[in-house]
N, C-alpha and C positions, 0 to 999 in steps of 0.2 A: 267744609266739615259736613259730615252725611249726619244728618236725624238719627238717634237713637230710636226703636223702632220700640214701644210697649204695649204686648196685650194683656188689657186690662179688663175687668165686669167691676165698676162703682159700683156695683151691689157689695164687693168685697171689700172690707176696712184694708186689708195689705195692699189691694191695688189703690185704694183712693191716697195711701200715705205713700204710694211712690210714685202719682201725678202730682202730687205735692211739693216734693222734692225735688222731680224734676224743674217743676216751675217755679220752685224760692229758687233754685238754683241756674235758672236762665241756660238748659242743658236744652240744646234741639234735639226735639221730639214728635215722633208722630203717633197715635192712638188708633191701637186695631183693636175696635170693642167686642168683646166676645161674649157670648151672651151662657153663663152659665144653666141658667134656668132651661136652655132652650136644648143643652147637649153638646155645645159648638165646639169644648173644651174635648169633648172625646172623638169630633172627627178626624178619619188618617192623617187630612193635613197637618192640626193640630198635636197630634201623637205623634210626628216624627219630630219637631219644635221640642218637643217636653212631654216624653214617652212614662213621666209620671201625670200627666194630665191637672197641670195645677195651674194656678194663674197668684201671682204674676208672673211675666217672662220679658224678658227683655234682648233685646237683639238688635249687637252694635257691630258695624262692618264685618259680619260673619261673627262673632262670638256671641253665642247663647248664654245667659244666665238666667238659671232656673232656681225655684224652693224644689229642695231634696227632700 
């Protein structure tokens, strides 16, 4: 089974309640911290991931889920 892959900023209450979940829920996961303070959410890499610039995002064998 491949790691569900989540970028999260714990500065965010939405991403800390969906590392949360992940781990009440013993779902493999890996954390890519993104540092919203610092702009990381608006680099191109980032903008092609979730071309609303939001966080959380999540990315499981190729499916994206993003806040719309």
């Amino acid at each position: 089974i491949q790691a569900v892959k989540a970028y999260l900023d714990l500065v965010s209450q939405a991403c800390r309640a969906v590392l949360i979940f992940l781990k009440h829920n013993k779902i493999p996961h890996t954390v890519e911290n993104i540092a919203i303070r610092k702009g990381q959410h608006k680099t191109p890499e980032f903008t092609k991931l979730n071309p609303m610039q939001k966080l959380p995002v999540l990315e499981d064998n190729g499916f994206v889920l993003t806040e719309r």
